[in-house]
C-alpha positions in Angstrom: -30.4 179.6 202.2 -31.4 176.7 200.8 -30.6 173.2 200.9 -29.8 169.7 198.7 -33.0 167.4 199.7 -31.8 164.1 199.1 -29.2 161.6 197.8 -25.2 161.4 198.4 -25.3 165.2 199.5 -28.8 165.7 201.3 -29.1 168.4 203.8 -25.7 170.5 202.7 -27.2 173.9 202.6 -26.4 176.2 199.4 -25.9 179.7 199.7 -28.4 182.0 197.3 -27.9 185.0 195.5 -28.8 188.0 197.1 -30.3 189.4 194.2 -31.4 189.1 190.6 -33.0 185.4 190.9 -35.8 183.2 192.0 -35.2 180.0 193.7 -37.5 176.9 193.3 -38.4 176.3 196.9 -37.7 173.1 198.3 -41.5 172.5 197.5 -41.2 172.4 194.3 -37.7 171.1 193.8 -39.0 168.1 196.5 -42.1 167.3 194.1 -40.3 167.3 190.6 -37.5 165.4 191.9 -40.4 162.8 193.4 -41.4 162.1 190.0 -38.1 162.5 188.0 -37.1 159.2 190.4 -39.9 157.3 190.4 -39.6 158.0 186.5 -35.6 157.1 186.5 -34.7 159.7 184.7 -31.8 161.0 186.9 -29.5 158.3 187.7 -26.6 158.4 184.8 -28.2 161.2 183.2 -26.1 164.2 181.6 -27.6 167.3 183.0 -27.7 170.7 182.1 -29.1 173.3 185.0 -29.6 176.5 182.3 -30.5 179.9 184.0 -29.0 178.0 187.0 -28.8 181.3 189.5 -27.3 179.2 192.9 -27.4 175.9 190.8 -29.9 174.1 192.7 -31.5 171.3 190.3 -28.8 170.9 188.8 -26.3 170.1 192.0 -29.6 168.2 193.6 -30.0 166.0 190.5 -26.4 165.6 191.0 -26.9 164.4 194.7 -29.1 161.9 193.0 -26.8 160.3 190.7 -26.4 162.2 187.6 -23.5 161.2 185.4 -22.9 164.9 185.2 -23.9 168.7 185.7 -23.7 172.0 183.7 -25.0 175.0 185.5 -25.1 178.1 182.8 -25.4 181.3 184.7 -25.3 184.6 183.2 -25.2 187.4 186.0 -21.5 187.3 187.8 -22.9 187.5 191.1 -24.9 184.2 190.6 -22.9 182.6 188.4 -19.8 182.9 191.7 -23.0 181.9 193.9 -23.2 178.6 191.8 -19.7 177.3 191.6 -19.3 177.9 195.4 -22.6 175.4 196.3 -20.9 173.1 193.0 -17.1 173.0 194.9 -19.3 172.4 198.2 -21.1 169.4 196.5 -18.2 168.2 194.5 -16.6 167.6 197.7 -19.4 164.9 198.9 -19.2 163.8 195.2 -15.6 163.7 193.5 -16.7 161.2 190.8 -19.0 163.4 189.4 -18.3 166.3 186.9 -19.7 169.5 188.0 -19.4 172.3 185.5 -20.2 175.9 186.2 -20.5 178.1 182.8 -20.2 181.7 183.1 -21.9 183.0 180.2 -25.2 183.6 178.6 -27.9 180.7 177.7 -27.8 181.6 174.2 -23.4 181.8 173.6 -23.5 178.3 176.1 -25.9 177.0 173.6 -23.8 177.7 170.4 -20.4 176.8 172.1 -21.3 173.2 173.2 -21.5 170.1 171.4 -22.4 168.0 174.3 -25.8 166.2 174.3 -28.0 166.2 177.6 -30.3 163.8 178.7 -32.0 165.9 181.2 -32.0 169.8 181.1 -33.6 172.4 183.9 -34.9 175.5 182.3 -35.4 178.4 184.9 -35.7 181.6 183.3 -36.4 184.8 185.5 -40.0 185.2 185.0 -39.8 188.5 182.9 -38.0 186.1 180.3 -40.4 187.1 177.2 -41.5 183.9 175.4 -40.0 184.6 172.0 -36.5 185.1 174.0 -37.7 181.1 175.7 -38.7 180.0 172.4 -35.4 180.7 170.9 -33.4 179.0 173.6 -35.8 175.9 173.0 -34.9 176.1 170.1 -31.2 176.5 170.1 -31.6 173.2 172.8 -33.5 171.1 170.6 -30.1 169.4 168.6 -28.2 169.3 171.7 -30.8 166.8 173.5 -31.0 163.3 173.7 -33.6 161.0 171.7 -35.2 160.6 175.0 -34.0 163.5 176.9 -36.5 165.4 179.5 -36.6 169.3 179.5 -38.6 171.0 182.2 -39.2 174.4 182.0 -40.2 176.1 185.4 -42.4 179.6 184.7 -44.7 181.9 186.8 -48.5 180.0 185.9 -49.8 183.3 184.6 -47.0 183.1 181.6 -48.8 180.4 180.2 -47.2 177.7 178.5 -43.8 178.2 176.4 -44.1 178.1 172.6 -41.9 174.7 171.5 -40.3 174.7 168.4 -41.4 171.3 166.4 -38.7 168.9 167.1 -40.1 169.3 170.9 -44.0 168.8 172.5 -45.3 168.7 175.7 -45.1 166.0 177.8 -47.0 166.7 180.9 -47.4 169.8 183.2 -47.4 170.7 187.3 -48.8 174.0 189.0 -47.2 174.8 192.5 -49.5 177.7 192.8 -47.9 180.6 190.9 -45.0 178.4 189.3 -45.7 175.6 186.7 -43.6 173.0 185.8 -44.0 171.9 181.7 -42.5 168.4 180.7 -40.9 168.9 177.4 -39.5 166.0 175.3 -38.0 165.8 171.4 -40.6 164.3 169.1 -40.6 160.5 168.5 
């Protein structure tokens, strides 16, 4: 189990999936949302949670004042795992739009014409970095001018290959995860 840190639905605990993902431990989720804050990047902020498994950043960044969250999950058993914890948060937050996508990253990607101002990536860590390049990639026309990505991978992946409309911004390690800071090019 796991739990929403802070906001309008701090401390509700969200179920996990029992299999098949890797959670960002409060830890981590506790530190990034530290800085995405003090940065104001959440309050009003479109958010897209991709590779969401139980849906985690995005229903915290939804706790936090997002305008409103996408989770994409592929694998049925997360994906059902997400939009239980979102109809658990919507409850706390009925003004806010909480989406759960049952699909793949890539068919999400092609289907929407929405445009994000904050987007998690989360990939399992055996995500090859051509198939994360290619999902940057396929993101890079759906984000806004000044639209934050942050891309959570295992430290010994290295950092993703960016396609040219997007460079790094900054990066975090929480001993084996890191956490890049993408943004499009100015």
């Amino acid at each position: 189990m796991t739990r929403i840190i802070s906001g309008a639905a701090g401390s509700l605990t969200l179920g996990v999936p029992d299999a098949g993902t890797r959670p960002t431990s409060d830890r981590v989720r506790e530190s990034l949302f530290g800085a995405l804050d003090a940065a104001d990047i959440v309050d009003g902020a479109a958010v897209l949670d991709l590779f969401a498994g139980s849906g985690a950043l995005g229903l915290e960044a939804a706790s936090r004042g997002a305008a409103s969250v996408d989770l994409v999950e592929k694998a049925p058993r997360a994906a059902a795992v997400a939009d239980r914890n979102a109809r658990t948060v919507a409850k706390v937050l009925p003004g806010t739009p909480i989406r759960v996508h049952r699909s793949s990253v890539e068919a999400y990607l092609r289907a929407t014409a929405r445009t994000f101002d904050l987007v998690f990536i989360d990939p399992p860590y055996a995500l090859a970095d051509t198939e994360l390049a290619r999902v940057l990639e396929m993101l890079a026309p759906r984000l806004a001018p000044d639209a934050l990505v942050v891309v959570e991978r295992a430290t010994r992946s290295g950092a993703p290959t960016l396609p040219d409309p997007l460079q790094y911004e900054r990066d975090k390690s929480y001993g084996d995860t890191t956490l890049w800071w993408v943004r499009p090019q100015s």
